[in-house]
C-alpha positions as CSV (number, residue, x, y, z in Angstrom):
1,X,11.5,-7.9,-16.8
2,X,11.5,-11.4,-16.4
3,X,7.7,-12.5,-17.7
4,X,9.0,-16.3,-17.7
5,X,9.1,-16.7,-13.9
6,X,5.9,-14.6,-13.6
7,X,3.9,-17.6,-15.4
8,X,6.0,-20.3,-13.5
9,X,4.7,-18.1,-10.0
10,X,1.3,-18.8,-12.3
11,X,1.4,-22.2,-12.8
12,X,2.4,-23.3,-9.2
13,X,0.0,-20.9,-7.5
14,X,-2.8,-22.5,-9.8
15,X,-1.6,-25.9,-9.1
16,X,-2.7,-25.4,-5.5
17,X,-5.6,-22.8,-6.0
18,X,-7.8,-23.6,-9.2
19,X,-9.7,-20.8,-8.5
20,X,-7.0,-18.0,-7.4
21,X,-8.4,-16.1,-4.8
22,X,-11.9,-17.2,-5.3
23,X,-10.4,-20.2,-3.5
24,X,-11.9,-21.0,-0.3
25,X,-8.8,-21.3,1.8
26,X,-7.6,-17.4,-0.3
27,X,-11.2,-16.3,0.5
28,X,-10.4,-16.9,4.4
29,X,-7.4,-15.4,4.1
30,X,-8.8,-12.1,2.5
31,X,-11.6,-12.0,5.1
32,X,-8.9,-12.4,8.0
33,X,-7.3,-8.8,6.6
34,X,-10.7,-7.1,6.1
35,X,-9.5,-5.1,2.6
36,X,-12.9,-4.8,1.3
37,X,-14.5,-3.2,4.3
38,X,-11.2,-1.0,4.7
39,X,-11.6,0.2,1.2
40,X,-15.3,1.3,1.3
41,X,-14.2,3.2,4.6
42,X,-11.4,4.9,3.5
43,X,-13.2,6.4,-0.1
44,X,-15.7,7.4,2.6
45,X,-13.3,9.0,4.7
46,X,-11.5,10.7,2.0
47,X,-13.6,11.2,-0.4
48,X,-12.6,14.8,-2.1
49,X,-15.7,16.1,-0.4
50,X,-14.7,15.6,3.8
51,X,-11.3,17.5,2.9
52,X,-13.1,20.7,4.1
53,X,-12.6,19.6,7.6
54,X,-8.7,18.7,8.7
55,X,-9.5,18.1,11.7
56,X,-11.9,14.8,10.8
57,X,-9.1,13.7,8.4
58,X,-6.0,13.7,10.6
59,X,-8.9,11.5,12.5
60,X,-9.6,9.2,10.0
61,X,-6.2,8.9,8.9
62,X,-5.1,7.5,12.6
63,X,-8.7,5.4,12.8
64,X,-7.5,3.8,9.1
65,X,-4.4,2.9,10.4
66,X,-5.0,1.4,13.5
67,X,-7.7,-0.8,11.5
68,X,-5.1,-2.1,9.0
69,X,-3.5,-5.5,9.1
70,X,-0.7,-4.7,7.5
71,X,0.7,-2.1,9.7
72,X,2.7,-3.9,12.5
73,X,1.6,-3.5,16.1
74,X,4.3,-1.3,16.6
75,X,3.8,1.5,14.5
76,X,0.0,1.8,15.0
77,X,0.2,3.5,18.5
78,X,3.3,5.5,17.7
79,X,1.7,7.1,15.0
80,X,-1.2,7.8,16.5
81,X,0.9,9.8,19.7
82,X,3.5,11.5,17.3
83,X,0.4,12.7,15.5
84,X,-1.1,13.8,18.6
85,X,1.9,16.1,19.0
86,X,1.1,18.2,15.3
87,X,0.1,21.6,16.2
88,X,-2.7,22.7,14.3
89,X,-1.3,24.3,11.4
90,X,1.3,21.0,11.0
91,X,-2.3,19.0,10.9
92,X,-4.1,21.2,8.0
93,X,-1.0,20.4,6.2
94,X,-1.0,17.0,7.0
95,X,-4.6,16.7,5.5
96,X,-3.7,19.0,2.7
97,X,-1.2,17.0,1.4
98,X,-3.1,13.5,1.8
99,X,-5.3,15.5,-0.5
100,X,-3.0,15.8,-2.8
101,X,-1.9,12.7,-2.8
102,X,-5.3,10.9,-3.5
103,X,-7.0,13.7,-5.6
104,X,-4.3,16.4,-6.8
105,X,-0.6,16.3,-7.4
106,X,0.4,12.7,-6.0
107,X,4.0,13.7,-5.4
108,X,4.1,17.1,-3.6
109,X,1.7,14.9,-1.4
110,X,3.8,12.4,-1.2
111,X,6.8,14.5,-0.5
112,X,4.8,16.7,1.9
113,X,3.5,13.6,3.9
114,X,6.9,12.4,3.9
115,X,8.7,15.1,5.2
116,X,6.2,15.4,8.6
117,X,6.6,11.3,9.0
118,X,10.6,11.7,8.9
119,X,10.3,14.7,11.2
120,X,8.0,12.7,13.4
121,X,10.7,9.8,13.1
122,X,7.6,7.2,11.3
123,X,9.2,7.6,8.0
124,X,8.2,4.1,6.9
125,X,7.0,2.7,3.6
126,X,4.1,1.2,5.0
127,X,2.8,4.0,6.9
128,X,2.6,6.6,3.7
129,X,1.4,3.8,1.3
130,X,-1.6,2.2,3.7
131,X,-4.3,5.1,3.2
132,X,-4.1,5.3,-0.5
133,X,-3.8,1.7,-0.6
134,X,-7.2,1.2,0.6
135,X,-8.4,4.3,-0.9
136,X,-8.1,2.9,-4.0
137,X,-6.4,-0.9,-4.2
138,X,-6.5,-1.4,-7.8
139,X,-5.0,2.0,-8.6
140,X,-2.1,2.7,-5.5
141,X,0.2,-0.3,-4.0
142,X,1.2,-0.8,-0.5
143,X,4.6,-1.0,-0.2
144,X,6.2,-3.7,2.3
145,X,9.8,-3.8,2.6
146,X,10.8,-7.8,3.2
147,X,8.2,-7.9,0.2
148,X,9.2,-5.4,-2.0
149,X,13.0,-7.0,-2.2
150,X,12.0,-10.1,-2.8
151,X,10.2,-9.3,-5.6
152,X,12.6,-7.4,-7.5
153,X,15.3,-10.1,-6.4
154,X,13.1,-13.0,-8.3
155,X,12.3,-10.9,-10.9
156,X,16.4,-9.9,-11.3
157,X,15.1,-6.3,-10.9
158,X,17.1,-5.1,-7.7
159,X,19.7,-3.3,-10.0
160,X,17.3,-1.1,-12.2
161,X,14.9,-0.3,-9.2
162,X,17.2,-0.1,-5.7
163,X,15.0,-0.1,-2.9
164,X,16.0,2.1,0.3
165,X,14.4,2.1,3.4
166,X,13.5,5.6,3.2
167,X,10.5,6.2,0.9
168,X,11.3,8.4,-2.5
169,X,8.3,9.3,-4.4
170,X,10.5,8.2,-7.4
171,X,10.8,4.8,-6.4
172,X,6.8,4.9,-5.0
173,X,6.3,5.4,-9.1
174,X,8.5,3.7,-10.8
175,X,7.6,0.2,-8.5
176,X,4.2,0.7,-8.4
177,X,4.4,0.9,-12.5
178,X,6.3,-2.1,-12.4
179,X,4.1,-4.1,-10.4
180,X,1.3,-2.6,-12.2
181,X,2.7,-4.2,-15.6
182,X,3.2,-7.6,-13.9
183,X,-0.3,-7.8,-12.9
184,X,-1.7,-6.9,-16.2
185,X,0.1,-9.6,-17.6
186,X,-1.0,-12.0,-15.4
187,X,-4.5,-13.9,-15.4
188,X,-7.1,-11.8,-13.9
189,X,-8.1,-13.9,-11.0
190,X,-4.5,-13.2,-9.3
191,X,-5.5,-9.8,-8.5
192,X,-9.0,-9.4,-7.0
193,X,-6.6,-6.1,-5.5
194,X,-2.9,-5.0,-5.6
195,X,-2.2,-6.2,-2.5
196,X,-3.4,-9.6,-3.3
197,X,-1.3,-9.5,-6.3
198,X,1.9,-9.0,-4.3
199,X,0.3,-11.7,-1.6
200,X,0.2,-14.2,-4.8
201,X,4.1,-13.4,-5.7
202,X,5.2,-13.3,-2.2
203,X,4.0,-16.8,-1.4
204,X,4.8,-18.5,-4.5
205,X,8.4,-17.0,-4.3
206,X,8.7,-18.0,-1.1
207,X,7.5,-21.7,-1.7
């Protein structure tokens, strides 16, 4: 892993923002995506307590995506129809394994939230990577895919980690771990969240 180009991202990013994203022009920025009230939301939402009642998660699940900025325009009211189409049974699942996923074994809920997304044809990164996002963004990462290879491009990590356009909870963990190791190695005020952190690299790599 390169750490050298990690401090030149640094360097430049600091250059321009003294005060990271305590800036005021980051500060707008942050405020335009609304994390903070998503986050406070979606532990209220799925808190291990409300997963009694499927029926008000498979809710909250479509009212947290719709809400989120980083889910394009596209996808938000195809997942919400193709969910619409679950019977039942296919929705207790559906809430079952998002339970896993943020409480209990993270990948048989990942692999279980998968497998309804491909059969619903939504079987995008960003749409099985929001909610835990939000549910907890200094924990989970939200996985973008122009993002995502243009990270481990700069960072001459596209060989070790491959990306595919179909999720794998393997690569879920093993990216998420690396990105969790570049953050803690770089200065504190880069990463008021995760997906600030990856905001931070993406625009420095692009500059």
């Amino acid at each position: 892993m390169r750490i050298d180009k990690l401090f030149e991202l640094q360097g430049d990013f600091f250059a321009r923002f003294p005060d990271g994203f305590d800036d005021p022009e980051m500060l707008k920025i942050r405020k335009k995506h609304n994390v903070d009230k998503l986050a406070i939301q979606a532990q209220e939402m799925f808190a291990e307590t409300q997963f009694g009642m499927p029926e008000a998660i498979i809710k909250n699940m479509i009212l947290m995506i719709s809400r989120s900025s980083m889910i394009s325009m596209f996808d938000k009211p195809k997942f919400k129809d193709a969910i619409g189409t679950l019977s039942p049974v296919e929705r207790e699942l559906l809430a079952d394994a998002l339970f896993d996923m943020l409480h209990g074994d993270k990948e048989k809920g990942f692999d279980q939230i998968l497998e309804q997304l491909v059969t619903l044809k939504l079987g995008r990164w960003s749409l099985i990577s929001a909610i835990p996002y939000y549910f907890d963004m200094k924990e989970n990462w939200f996985i973008k895919p122009n993002t995502t290879k243009s990270i481990l491009k700069y960072f001459e990590m596209d060989k070790e980690l491959v990306y595919k356009p179909r999720p794998s909870f393997e690569f879920y963990r093993d990216y998420s771990e690396f990105l969790t190791n570049l953050r803690d190695e770089s200065d504190p005020k880069l990463s008021p969240s995760n997906a600030a952190f990856t905001g931070f690299l993406m625009m420095s790599i692009q500059d």
